[in-house]
N, C-alpha and C positions, 0 to 999 in steps of 0.2 A: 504494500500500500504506500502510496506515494502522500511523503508529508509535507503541505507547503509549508518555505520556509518564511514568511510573513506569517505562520499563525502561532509560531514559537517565538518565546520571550528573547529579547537582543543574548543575554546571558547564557540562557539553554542553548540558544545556536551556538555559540562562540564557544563552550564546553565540549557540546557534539563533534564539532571541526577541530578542536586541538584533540581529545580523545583521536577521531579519526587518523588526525596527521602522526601524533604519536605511535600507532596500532602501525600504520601503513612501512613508516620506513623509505620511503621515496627516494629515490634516488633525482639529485636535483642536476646532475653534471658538475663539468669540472669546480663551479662557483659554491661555495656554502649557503644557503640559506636558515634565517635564523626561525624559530617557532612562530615568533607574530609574523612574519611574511610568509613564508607556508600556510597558515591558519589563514591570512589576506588572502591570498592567492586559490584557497578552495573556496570560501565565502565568494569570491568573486564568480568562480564557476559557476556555485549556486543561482545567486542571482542573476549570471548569463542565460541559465539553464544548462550550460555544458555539464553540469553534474547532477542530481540527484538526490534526494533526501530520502530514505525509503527505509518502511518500517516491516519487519517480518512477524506475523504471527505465530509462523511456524516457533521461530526460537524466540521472538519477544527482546530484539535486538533492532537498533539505529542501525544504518551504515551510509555510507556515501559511493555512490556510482555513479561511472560515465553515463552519460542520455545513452550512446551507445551499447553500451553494456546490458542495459537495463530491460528487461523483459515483465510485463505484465502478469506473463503466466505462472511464472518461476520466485517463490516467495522463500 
């Protein structure tokens, strides 16, 4: 189930996206990025819609996915 992310508090988002970025491990290239630009950098997606907010019933888990990625069926 797809969570808009306007209808989460400024805070809960900004936890969801650092937990995320934390979890993920991303490889950013040769340059470092620090956690607030990381954590920028997915909110930004969000709000692009390039990424996803999507909630599982199945396991009762947040996670974050590419629009790509992301299937309707598959929970």
């Amino acid at each position: 189930m797809l969570i808009p992310i306007d209808q989460l508090e400024k805070d809960t988002l900004h936890a969801v996206i650092e937990s995320f970025v934390l979890r993920e491990g991303t490889d950013y290239g040769d340059s470092e990025c620090s956690l607030s630009d990381k954590v920028e950098q997915v909110h930004r997606q969000l709000v692009a819609g390039d990424a996803l907010l999507v909630y599982s019933e199945l396991h009762e888990t947040v996670n974050i996915v590419a629009r790509e990625d992301w299937s309707p069926d598959v929970d």
